[in-house]
N, C-alpha and C positions, 0 to 999 in steps of 0.2 A: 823659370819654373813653368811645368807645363798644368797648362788646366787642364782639370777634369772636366770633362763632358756628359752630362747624360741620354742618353739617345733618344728621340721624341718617342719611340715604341715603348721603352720602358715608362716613361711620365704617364703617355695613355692608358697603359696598363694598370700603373698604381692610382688614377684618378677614378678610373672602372672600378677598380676592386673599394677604392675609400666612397665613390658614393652605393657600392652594393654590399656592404657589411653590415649598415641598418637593417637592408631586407633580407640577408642573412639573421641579424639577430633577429626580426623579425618572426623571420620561416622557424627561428628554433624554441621560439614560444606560441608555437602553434598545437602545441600539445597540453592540454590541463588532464588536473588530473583532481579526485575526490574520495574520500571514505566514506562510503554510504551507509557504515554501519555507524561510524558517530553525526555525519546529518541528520537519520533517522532518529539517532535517541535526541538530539537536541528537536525535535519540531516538536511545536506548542504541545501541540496533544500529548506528547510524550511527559507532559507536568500534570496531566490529569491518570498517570497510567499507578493505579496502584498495586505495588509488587504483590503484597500480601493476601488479597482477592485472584491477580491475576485479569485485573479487569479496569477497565476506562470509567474512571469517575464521573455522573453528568452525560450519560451516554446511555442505548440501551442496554451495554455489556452491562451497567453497572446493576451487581443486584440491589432488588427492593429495600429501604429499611424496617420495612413493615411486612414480614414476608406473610402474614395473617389476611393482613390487609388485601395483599397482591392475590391471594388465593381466591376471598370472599369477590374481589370485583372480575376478576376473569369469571369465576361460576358466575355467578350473574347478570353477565355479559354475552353468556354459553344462551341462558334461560331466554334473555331477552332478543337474540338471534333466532333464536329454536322457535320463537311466538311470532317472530315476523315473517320465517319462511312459513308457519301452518295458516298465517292473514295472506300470505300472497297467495299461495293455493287455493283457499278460499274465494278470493278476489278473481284469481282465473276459472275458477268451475262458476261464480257468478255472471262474469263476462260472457258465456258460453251460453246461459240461457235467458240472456236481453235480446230482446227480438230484436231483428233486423243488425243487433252487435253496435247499432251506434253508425252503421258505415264503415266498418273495421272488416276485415278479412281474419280468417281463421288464422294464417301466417301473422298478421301484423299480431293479432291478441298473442301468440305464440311467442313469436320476437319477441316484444315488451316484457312478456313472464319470466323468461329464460335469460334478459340483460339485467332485469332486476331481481333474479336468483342469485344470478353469477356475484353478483357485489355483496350480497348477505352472505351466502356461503365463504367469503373469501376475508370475510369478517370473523364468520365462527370459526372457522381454521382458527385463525391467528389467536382469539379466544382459550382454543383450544391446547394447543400448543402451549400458551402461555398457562394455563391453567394446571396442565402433568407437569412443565417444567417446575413450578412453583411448586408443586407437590412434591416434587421429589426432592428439590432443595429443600424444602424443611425436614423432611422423611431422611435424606442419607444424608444431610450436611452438604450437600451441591453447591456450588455456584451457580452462574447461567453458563450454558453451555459453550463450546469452542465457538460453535458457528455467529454467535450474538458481536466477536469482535474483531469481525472479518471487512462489516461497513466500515467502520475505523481504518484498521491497515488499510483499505483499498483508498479511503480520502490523503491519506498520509503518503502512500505510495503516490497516489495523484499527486499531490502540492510537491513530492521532491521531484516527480518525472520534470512539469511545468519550471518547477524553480531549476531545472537542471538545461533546460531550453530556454528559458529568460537569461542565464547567467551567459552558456555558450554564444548567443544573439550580441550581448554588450560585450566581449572580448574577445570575441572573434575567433577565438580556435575551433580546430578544425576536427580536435581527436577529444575525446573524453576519457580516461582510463580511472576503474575504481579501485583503488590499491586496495581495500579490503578483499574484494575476489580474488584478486593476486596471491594474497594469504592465507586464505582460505583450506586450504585443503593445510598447510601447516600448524591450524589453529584446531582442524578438525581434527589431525593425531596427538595433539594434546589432550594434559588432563582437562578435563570440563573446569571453565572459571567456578569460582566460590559464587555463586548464588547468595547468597548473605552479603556478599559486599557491595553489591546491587539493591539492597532494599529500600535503602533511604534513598531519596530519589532528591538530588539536589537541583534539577530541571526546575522541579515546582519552585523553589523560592525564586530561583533565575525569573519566570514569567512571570513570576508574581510581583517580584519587585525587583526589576534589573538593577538598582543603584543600592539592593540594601549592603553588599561587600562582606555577607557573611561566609561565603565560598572564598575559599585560598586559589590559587589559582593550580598548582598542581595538585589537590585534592578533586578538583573538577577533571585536570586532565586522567586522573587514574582511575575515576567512576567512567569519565567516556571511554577509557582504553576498555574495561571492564564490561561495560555493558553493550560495547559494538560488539565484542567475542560473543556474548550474550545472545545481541540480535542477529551476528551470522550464524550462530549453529542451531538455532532454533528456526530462520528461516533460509535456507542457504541458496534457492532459487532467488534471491533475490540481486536481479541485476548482471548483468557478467563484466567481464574484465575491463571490456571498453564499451562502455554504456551508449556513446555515440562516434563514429567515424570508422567502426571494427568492422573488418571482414572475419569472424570466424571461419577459418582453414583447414580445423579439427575434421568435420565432414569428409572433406574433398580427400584430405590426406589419408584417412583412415580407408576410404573405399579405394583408392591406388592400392594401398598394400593389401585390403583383401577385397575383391570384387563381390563377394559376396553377400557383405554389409549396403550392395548399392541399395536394396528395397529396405534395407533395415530402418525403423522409425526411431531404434536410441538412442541414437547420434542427433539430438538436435541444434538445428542452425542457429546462433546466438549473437546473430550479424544485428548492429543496429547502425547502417549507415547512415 
């Protein structure tokens, strides 16, 4: 009976290949991936977001409950700004006829008037502003306006950028992709989600008491499917396809086929390597 032989070329071969299939499997989990539209509705803040205002509870979004209240101390806040700029003008035409100034220069009396204008003024603004806004939510039934919960998203946006660099940092991949941008545009030719099924906001009990087990578990999944459609087509710049390790193409490619678009600014670069 003849034996079989195997030739030392192929042994070495199949020893190469068994110890480089780990760093195979390795390289082919080097790609993660994320929905940043149900991240976003799960972060904390998202249990303070009340549907029915439209506004972040415990926050400046959130309007007054005393909206009487909020009127009378903005005016009064208007009054008591308006009486400290007519004492500092005061205090500066005082300063101007002290002989000799103290050892002060016309500029330095100047300076001081002018840094501590700038802080009162920049008080009555804000005064002020808060004052018409207040007015007109109780006059037309307002809320506070859009721009009040803009500091919000921008902290929220912060915590998932960071928690999206913490997380790539401990697992080591190399690529990040957001399957929500992916979908995106097939979510935007749809009909718009029910808004109503969105209202009760089951995030809140979640933070409030992780262990209380009154969410089902797919009743939770079908408010996050629900209100990530929600949070993409309401903000749809957020984020692109591959959040980290992407070369965006789109550019380069679209000015090959028409030269024309090279000075164009609509095509922006969406590279986050």
């Amino acid at each position: 009976m003849t034996r079989f032989r195997i030739p030392f070329f192929v042994l070495m071969m199949a020893c190469i290949l068994a110890y480089a299939q780990p760093a195979a499997a390795q390289e082919k989990s080097m790609v993660g991936y994320l929905d940043l539209g149900r991240v976003l509705s799960m972060h904390p803040l998202g249990a303070r977001f009340a549907p029915q205002t439209q506004r972040f509870t415990g926050t400046d979004s959130q309007p007054p409950a005393d909206l009487d209240r909020a009127i009378k101390n903005a005016k009064e806040s208007i009054e008591s700004e308006t009486k400290r700029l007519a004492s500092l003008k005061s205090q500066l035409e005082q300063e101007f006829k002290k002989p000799g100034k103290a050892g002060k220069t016309s500029s330095d009396i100047q300076l001081a008037y002018w840094q501590k204008r700038k802080k009162i003024e920049e008080r009555l603004i804000i005064s002020q502003s808060l004052f018409t806004e207040y007015s007109e939510m109780k006059e037309m039934g307002r809320s506070t306006s859009q721009e009040s919960i803009a500091p919000v998203l921008e902290q929220v946006l912060k915590d998932v950028r960071d928690a999206i660099g913490e997380t790539v940092a401990r697992s080591g991949v190399r690529i990040v992709i957001d399957v929500s941008a992916l979908n995106r545009r097939q979510i935007q030719s749809r009909f718009s989600p029910d808004i109503a099924s969105v209202q009760v906001n089951p995030i809140d009990q979640i933070w409030r008491d992780p262990n209380a087990g009154k969410i089902s578990p797919e009743a939770l999944e079908n408010w996050l499917d629900k209100a990530g459609e929600v949070v993409v087509r309401r903000f749809p710049q957020l984020g692109c396809p591959v959040p980290i390790g992407g070369v965006d193409l789109e550019p380069q490619m679209l000015r090959l086929l028409n030269p024309e678009l090279s000075s164009a600014s609509a095509f922006k670069n969406r590279s986050h390597p």
